[in-house]
C-alpha positions as CSV (number, residue, x, y, z in Angstrom):
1,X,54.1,16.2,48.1
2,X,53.2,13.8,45.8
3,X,55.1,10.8,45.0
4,X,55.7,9.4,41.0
5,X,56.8,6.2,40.5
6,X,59.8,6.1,38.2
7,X,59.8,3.4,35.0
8,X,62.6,0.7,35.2
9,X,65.6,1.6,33.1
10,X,65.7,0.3,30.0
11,X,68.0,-2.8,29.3
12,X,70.7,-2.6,26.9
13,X,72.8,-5.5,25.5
14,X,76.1,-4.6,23.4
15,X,78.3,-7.0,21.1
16,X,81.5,-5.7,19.4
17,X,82.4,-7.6,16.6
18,X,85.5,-7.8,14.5
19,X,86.0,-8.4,10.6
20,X,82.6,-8.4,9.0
21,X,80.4,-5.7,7.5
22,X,77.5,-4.0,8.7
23,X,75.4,-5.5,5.7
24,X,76.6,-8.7,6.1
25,X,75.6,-9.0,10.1
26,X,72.6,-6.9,9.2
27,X,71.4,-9.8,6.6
28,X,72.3,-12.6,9.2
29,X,70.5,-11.2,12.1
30,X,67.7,-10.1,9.6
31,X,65.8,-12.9,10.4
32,X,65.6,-12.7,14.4
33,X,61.7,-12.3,15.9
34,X,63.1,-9.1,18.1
35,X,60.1,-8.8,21.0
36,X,58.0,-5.7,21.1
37,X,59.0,-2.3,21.6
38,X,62.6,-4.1,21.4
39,X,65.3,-2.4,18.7
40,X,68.8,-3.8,17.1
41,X,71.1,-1.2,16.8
42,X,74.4,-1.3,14.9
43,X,77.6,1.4,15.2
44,X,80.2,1.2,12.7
45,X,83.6,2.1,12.9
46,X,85.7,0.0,10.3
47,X,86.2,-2.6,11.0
48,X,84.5,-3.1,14.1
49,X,80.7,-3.4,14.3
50,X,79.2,-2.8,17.9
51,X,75.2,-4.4,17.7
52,X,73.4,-2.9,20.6
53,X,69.3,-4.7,21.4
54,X,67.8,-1.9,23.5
55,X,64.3,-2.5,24.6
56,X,61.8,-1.9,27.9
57,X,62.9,-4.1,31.6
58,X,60.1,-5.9,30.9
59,X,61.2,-7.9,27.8
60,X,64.8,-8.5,29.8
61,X,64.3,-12.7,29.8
62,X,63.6,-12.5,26.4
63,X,65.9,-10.1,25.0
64,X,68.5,-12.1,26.8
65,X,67.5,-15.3,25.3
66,X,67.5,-13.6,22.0
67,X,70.8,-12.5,22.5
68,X,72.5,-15.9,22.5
69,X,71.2,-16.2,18.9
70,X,72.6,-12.8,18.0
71,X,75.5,-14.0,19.4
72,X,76.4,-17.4,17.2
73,X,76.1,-15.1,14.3
C-alpha cells in the first residue's frame, strides 16, 4: 500500500462581538495586511457579529499576531 501524507488542518480563529454592525467592523478591520491564502470572515445574527480569520497551519504565528489587532477593534 501506499502511504499519503495528509495536509495540516487549517487554523481558525473566532471573535463574537456584541453591539456593532457588520459594516462598521468590516470598515475598521478594512485596513489589516491579512497574510496569504489567509481570509476574514464575518456571520451576522443581529446583533451579534462572529469574525472568523481562517487560513493554512502554516501562517498560524502570524494569523495569531494578527489577531490581537483584530481584537482591539
Amino acid at each position: 500500500r501506499e502511504r499519503f501524507s495528509l495536509p495540516q488542518p487549517p487554523v481558525c480563529l473566532r471573535l463574537t462581538t456584541f453591539g456593532r454592525s457588520e459594516s462598521d467592523l468590516a470598515q475598521s478591520l478594512d485596513t489589516l495586511q491579512l497574510p496569504p491564502g489567509v481570509t476574514m470572515g464575518y456571520r451576522s445574527s443581529m446583533p451579534i457579529i462572529e469574525l472568523k480569520l481562517t487560513g493554512p497551519a502554516s501562517e498560524q504565528q502570524a494569523m495569531e499576531k494578527l489577531w490581537l489587532d483584530v481584537k482591539r477593534v
